[in-house]
N, C-alpha and C positions, 0 to 999 in steps of 0.2 A: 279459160282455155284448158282441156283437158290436157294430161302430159303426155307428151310424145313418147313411145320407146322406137328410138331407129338402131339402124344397120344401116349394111353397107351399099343398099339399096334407096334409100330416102333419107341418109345423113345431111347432104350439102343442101339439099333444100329445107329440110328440117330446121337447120344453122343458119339459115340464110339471111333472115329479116327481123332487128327489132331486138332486145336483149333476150340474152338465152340463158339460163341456170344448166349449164352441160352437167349431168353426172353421171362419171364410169363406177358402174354396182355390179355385184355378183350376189345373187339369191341366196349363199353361203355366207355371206359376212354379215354380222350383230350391227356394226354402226351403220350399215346401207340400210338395215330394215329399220331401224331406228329412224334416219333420216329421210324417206321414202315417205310417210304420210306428213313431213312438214312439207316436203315441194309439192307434193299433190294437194298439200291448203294454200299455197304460196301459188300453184297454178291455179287452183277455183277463185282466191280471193283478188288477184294481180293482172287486170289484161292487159298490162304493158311489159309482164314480164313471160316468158316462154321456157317452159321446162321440158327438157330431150332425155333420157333416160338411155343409156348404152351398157349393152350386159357383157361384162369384160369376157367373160368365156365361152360367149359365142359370136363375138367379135373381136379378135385381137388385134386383128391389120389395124381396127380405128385406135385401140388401146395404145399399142405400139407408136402410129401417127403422131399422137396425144404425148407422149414418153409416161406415159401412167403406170407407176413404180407400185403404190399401194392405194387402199380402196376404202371408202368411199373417195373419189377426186374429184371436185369440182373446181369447173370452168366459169367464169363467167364472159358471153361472147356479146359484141356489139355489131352488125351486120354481117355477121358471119366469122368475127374477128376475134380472137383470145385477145381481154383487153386485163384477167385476173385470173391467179389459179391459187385453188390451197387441197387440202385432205385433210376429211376427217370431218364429225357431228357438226354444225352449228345451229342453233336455236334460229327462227322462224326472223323472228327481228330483225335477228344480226344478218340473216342471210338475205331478204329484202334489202336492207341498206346499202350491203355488200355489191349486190346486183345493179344497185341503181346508180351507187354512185363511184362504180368500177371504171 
């Protein structure tokens, strides 16, 4: 599955089905780019897991929604649901397992 980037136009449906790796990123911050080509191999290599990409400054209403304080923040959602959240780097593994067994 390729990674999704939404807004405030195709978020709820983007969230909607299936586990989802939520990440609030900004094109400015080191650990988002850092962590940006592991979900995009964690999206080619996982088709039970679903990566949504949300650009915190050009979407704040969703940031804000979220209470997304610092960045990278990831989610991890079960049918549309926050079932996990943390911030910050995590390695490809960790963040798989993380996902799956959120």
């Amino acid at each position: 599955m390729p990674v999704v980037f939404a807004n405030a136009s195709n978020f709820e449906e983007s969230i909607a089905k299936g586990t989802v790796i939520l990440d609030f990123y900004a094109d400015w911050c080191a650990p988002c780019r850092m962590i940006g080509p592991v979900l995009e191999q964690i999206s080619e290599e996982n088709s039970d897991i679903y990566v949504v990409k949300v650009n915190v400054d050009e979407n704040m209403e969703l940031a804000n929604q979220y209470a997304v304080r610092g960045i990278p923040a990831l989610f991890v959602l079960k049918e549309g649901k926050t079932v996990a959240q943390r911030a910050g780097f995590m390695p490809k593994d960790a963040l798989v397992e993380w996902a799956r067994n959120a």
